[in-house]
N, C-alpha and C positions, 0 to 999 in steps of 0.2 A: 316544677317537678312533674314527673310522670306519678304516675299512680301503679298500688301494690293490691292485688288479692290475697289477705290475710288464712290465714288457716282457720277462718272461722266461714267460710265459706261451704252452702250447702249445695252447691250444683243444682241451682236450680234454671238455670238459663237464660235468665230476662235481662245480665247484663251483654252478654255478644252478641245482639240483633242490635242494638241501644249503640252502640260504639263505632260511629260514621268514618275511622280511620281503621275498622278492619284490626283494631291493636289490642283485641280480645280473642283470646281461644282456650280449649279444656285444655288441662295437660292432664299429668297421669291419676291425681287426686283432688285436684283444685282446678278453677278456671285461672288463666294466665295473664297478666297486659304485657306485652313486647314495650319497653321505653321508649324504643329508636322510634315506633308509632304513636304513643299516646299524646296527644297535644292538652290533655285534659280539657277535650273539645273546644278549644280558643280557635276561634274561627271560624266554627258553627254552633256550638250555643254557648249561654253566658254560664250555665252552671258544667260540669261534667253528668253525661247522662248515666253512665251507670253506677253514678255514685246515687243518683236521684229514685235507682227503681229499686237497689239494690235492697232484696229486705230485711235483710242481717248487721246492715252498716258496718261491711268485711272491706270495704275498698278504701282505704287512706293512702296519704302523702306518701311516696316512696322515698327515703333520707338519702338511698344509695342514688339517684337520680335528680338530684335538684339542679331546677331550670329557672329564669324568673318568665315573668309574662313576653317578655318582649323574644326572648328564647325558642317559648312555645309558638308563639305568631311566625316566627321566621321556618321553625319546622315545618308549620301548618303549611307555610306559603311554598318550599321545598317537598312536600306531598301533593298538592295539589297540582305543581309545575311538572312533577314526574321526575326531580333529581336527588 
């Protein structure tokens, strides 16, 4: 699954530096994760990093986007390839 910032998000910033697939950004009231980018970091670290810094615990499983593991790795590999 890709991951969701929930509306209990306080724009504080420390998850879009943290997010090595660039699939975090503000939008107009909340910050955003893009799906077609989030690998929930499979393939560079074991946990999701902006779940880890986040300090609200606003970032869960997105339902409307479910991936399994082996999903995520093939994106990863398809981002990192440049297709």
């Amino acid at each position: 699954m890709a991951l969701i910032i929930t509306d209990e998000c306080i724009n504080c910033d420390v998850c879009e530096p943290e997010c090595p697939n660039g699939a975090i950004s503000q939008g107009e009231e909340i910050y955003l994760i893009n799906p077609g980018l989030c690998t929930e970091c499979v393939g560079h670290y074991n946990e999701p990093q902006c779940v880890e810094v986040c300090p609200v615990d606003c970032i869960k499983t997105d339902p409307g986007h479910i991936e399994t593991k082996e999903q995520l790795k093939a994106k990863y590999q398809s981002l990192i390839s440049g297709n």
